[in-house]
Steps between C-alpha positions, in 0.01 A plus 500: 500500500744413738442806727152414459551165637740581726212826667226208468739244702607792749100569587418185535742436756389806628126431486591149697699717757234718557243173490695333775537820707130517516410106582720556778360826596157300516652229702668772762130616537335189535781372752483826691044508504527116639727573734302833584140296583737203663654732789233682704721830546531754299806571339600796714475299824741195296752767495493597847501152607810418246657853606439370927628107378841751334536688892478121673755335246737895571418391874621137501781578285621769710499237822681312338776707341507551903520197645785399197687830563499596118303826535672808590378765742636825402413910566602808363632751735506822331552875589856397671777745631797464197705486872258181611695187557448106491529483831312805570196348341604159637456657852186662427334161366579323787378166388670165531354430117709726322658297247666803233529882512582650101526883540467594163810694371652699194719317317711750400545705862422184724227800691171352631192600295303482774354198489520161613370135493428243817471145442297278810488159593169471551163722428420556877837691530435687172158605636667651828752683284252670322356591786793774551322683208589866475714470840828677520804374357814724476322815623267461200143347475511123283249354256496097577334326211427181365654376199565138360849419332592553206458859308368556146096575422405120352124447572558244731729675748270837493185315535723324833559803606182684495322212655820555827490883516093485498541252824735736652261751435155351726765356742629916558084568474464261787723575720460873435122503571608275838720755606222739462251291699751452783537891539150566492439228739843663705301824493137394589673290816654809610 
């Protein structure tokens, strides 16, 4: 009789469980139908207006991280000659904002992988260096790209860096498609 008690005492906590889970199922709904016939939008436009109120707050926070110097402004420079120096790459970012070079290197040889990392002073200066997008470095043809501090695949830091390299992306679009219209207007002058 004990097991019996102790299987009847078990459901019944169960049974109140499930009791509870269901009154506040049916509060959930009722909360979520008033606030549905309060607000005028639908749903789908709430999240584009909470998803444009996220960009503003990414927008703000990102003037200030610039005005109070704690963001960092940093590319990746890949497809480097292993014989490609700091100063070579200095030279060839000739900006008064550089504030680090880190060539990436072997640890066990000390030999360049090919790679490297700027750090800028400010996001103007960053912008022209990425400007210098596939130009020459070394005799060989470099990949500038954007990338925020840090390393590692946390949500955060991808979703960071998507939002940076998408940018990049309409800002190469732009200026691509201006390029374009200046030679066609070159053309149709001559």
């Amino acid at each position: 009789m004990a097991d019996k008690k102790g299987n009847v005492e078990l459901s019944s906590t169960v049974n109140q469980r499930q009791q509870r889970r269901q009154e506040w199922w049916k509060k959930k709904r009722r909360n979520t139908e008033q606030t549905d016939a309060n607000n005028e939008q639908p749903k789908r436009k709430r999240k584009n207006l909470k998803q444009a109120e996220k960009n503003k707050e990414e927008e703000i926070r990102e003037e200030t991280d610039t005005k109070t110097g704690s963001s960092r402004f940093i590319l990746f420079i890949g497809n480097l000659s292993f014989e490609c120096t700091e100063d070579d790459i200095r030279n060839h970012f000739d900006f008064d904002g550089i504030s680090d070079v880190r060539i990436l290197t072997n640890k066990k040889t000390g030999k360049s992988k090919g790679c490297a990392f700027l750090e800028f002073g400010s996001r103007k200066i960053q912008a022209k260096a990425l400007e210098l997008h596939h130009s020459t470095l070394c005799g060989r043809r470099i990949n500038v790209e954007v990338t925020c501090g840090g390393g590692g695949k946390g949500e955060q830091r991808m979703t960071k860096l998507r939002s940076k390299i998408d940018k990049m992306k309409e800002k190469r679009k732009k200026a691509k498609l201006k390029k374009k219209q200046m030679r066609q207007g070159a053309t149709s002058e001559s």
